[in-house]
C-alpha positions in Angstrom: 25.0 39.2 -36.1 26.1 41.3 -33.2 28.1 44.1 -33.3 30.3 45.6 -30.5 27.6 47.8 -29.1 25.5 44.8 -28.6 23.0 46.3 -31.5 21.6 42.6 -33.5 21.8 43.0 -37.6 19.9 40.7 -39.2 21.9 38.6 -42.1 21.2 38.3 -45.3 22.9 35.0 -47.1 22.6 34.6 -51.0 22.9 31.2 -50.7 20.4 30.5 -48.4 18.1 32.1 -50.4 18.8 30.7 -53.5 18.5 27.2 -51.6 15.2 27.9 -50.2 14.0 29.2 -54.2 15.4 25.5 -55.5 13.6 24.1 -52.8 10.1 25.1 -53.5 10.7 24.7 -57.5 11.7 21.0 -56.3 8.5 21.1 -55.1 6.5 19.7 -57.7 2.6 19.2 -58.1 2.4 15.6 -57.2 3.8 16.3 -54.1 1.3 19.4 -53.0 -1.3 17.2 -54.0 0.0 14.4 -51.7 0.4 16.8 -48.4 -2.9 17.9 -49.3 -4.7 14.6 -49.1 -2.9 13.6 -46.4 -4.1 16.4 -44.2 -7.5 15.6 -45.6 -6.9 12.3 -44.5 -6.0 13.5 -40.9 -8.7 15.7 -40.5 -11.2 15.3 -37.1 -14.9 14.9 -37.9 -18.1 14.9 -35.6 -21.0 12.9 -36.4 -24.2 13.3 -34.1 -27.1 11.1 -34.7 -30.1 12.2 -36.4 -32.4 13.5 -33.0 -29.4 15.3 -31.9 -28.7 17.0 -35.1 -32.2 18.7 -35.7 -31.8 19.4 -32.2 -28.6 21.9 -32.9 -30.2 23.0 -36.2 -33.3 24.2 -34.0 -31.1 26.6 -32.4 -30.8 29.8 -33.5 -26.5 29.5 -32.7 -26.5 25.7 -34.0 -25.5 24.8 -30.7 -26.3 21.7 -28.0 -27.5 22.9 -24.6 -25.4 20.7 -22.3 -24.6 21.4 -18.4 -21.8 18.7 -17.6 -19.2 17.4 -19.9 -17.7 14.4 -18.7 -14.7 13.4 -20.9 -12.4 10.1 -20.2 -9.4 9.2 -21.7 -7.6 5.9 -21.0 -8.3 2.3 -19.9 -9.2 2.8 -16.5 -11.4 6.1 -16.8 -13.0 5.0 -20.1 -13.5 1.8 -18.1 -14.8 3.4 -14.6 -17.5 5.4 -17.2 -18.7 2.1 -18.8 -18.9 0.5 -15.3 -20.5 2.5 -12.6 -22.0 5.4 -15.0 -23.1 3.8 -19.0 -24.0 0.8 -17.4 -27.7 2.0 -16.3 -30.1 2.4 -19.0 -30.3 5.8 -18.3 -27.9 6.9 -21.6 -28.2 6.5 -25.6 -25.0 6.8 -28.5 -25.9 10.3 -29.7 -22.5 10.8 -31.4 -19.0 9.9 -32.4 -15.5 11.5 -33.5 -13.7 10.0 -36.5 -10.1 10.5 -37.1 -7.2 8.4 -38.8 -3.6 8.3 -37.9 -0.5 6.3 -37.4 -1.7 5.0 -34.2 -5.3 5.1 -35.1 -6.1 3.1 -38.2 -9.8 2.3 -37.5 -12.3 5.4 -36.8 -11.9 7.2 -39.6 -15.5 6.2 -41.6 -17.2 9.8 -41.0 -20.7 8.5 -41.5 -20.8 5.2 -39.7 -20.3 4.5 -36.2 -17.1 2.6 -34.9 -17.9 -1.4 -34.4 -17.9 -2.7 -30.8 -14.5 -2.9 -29.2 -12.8 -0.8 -32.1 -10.7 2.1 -30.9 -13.1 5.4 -30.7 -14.5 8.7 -29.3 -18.2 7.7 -28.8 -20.5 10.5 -27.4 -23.6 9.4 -24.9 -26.1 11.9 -23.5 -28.5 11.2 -20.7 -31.6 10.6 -21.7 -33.9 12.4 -18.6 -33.4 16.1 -19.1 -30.5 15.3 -21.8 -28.2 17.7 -20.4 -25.5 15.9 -19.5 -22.9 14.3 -22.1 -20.4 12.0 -22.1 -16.9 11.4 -24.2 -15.5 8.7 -23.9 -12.2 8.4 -25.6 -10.3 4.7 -26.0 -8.4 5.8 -29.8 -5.3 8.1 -29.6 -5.3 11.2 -31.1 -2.4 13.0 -32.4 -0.4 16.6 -31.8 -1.5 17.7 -34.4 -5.6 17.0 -34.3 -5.9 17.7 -31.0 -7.0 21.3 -31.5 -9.1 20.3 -34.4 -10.8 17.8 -31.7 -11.5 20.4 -29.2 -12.6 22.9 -31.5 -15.0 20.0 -32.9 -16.7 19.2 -29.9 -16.7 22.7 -28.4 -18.0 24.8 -30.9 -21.3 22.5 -31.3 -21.8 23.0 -27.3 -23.5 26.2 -25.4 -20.8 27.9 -23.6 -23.2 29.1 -20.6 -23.9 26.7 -17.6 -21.6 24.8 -19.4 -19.1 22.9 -16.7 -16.2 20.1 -17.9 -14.9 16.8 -16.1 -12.1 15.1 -17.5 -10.9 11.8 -16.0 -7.3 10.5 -17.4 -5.1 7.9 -16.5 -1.4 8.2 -16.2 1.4 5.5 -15.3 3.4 6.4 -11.7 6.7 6.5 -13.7 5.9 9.9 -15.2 4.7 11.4 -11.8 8.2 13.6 -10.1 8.0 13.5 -6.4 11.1 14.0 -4.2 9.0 11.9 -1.7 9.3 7.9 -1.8 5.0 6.3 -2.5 4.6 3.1 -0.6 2.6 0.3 -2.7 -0.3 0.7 -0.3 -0.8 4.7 -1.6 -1.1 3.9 -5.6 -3.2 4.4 -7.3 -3.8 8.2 -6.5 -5.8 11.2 -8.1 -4.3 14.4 -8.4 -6.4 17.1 -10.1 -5.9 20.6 -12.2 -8.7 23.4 -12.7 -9.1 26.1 -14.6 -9.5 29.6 -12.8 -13.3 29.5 -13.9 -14.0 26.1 -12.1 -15.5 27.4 -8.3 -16.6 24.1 -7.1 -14.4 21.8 -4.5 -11.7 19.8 -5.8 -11.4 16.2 -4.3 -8.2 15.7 -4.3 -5.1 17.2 -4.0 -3.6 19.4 -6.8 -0.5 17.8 -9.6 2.3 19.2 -8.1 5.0 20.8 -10.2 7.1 19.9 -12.0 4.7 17.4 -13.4 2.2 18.1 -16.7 -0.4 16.8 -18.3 -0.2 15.9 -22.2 -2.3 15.0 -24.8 -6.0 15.4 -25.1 -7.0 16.4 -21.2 -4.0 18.9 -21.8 -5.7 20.1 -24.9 -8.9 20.1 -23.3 -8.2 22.0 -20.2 -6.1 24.7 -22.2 -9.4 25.5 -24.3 -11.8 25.8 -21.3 -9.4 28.1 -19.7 -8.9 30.3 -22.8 -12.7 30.8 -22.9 -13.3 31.2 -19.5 -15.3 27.5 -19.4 -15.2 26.2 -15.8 -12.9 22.4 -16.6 -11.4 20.6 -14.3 -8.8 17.4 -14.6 -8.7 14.0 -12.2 -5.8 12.2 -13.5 -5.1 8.7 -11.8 -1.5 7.4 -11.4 -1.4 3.5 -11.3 1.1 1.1 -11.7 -0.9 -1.6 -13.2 -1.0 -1.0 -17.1 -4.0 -2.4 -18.2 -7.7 -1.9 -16.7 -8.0 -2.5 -12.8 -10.8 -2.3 -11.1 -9.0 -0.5 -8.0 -7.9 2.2 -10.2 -11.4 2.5 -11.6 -12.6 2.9 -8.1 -10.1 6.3 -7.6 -12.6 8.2 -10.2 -15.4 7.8 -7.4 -14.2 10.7 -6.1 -14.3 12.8 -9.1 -17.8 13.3 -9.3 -18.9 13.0 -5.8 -20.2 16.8 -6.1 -22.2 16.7 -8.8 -26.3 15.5 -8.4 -26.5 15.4 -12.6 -24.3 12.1 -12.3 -25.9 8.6 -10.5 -22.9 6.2 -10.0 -24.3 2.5 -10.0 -21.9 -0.2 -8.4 -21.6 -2.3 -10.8 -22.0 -6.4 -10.6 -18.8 -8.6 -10.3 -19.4 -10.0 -13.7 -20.1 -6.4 -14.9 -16.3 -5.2 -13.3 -14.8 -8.7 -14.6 -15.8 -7.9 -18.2 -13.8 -4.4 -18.3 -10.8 -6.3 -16.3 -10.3 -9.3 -18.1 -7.6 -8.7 -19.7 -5.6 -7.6 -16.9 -5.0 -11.0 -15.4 -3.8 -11.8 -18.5 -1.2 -9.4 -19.1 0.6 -10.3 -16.0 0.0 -14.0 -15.9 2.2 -13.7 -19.5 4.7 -11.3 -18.6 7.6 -14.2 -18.1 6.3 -16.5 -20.7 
């Protein structure tokens, strides 16, 4: 309440109190117990293989030298990882995340790894020097484990020399530009950094008033709260499935770094992460 004087009383109502006290006694033990597992339920966990894991328990901080995190999220940046980078046979499946929610039914079996095809956050590490690790991310992950997620993967990974990549794909709808884009200029990268990250971006910068969401939000917003050097490519498409024209914007992305070897891949290769795209549209009016 204010008074005359502009002076704010805070305001006491019996009523309101004596709501919130029939409230909690309404609250009975069947249904604590039910929140309870159901944040169990919703919890994110980290598996890493065996070689990795006596590798973190050798370390005197329990944590994973790694140089370069690369982390997709989406169809066509999970897809551009699996084609020009995980195609050589120059990586192994060191690790996965498993999670449950509405959207996400299938990952959550902590100990075993997710079956081909099924909705996941596998984890691959190069296998000359080992350094480098990859996340790639094709299962949704909620508001509300996203901090779990980063704090997950983070906290098993040394903080020094340690520099992030995250590719995400976004449809045009949601980009805001008082300027009209001709078919000819989609798709497009437009990139964010964190005010560690030195190195030169390829690409011009999101403009305002757009935002990221989700997990590359979640993921930039830790690296720049502890001063880890992250940057974001997002690609805006029009095509809502996976394209191998979109896939190609990524390139760009990791042009600077040497840790990275980008192998074009075969036609048959691109055709078996684009399938599906033909498909989509060839059934939209039937």
């Amino acid at each position: 309440m204010a008074t005359f004087f502009g002076e704010v009383l805070s305001v006491h109502s019996r009523a309101v109190e004596e709501d919130d006290r029939e409230d909690e006694e309404s609250e009975n033990e069947e249904d604590v117990e039910i929140r309870r597992e159901l944040e169990e339920k919703r919890k994110v966990h980290l598996k890493w293989c065996p070689e990795v894991s006596q590798a973190v328990e050798a370390c005197t901080d329990k944590t994973l030298l790694c140089s370069h995190l690369i982390i997709a999220v989406g169809t066509n940046a999970t897809g551009f990882v699996s084609a020009f980078i995980l195609n050589s046979a120059s990586w192994n499946r060191v690790g996965w995340l498993s999670l449950w929610n509405e959207r996400n039914r299938g990952s959550s079996l902590v100990n075993s790894p997710p079956a081909p095809g099924e909705p996941s956050c596998m984890i691959y590490q190069q296998k000359e020097g080992g350094s480098v690790l990859i996340c790639q991310c094709t299962c949704y992950v909620a508001e509300d484990q996203l901090f779990q997620w980063t704090e997950k993967v983070f906290a098993c990974l040394q903080k020094r020399g340690l520099t992030v990549t995250v590719l995400s794909d976004a449809p045009i709808a949601e980009y805001k530009t008082s300027d009209y884009h001709h078919g000819s200029d989609i798709p497009f990268l437009r990139a964010l950094k964190t005010s560690a990250y030195k190195e030169v971006v390829n690409c011009p910068f999101l403009e305002q008033p757009n935002i990221v969401t989700g997990l590359p939000a979640a993921v930039l917003c830790h690296c720049q709260i502890h001063g880890i050097p992250a940057v974001l490519y997002q690609s805006y498409s029009d095509v809502i499935s996976a394209d191998s024209v979109t896939m190609e914007t990524y390139k760009l992305a990791l042009t600077w770094t040497k840790s990275i070897k980008l192998e074009p891949p075969t036609t048959d290769i691109l055709q078996k992460f684009t399938r599906g795209c033909d498909d989509v549209h060839g059934n939209l009016y039937t």
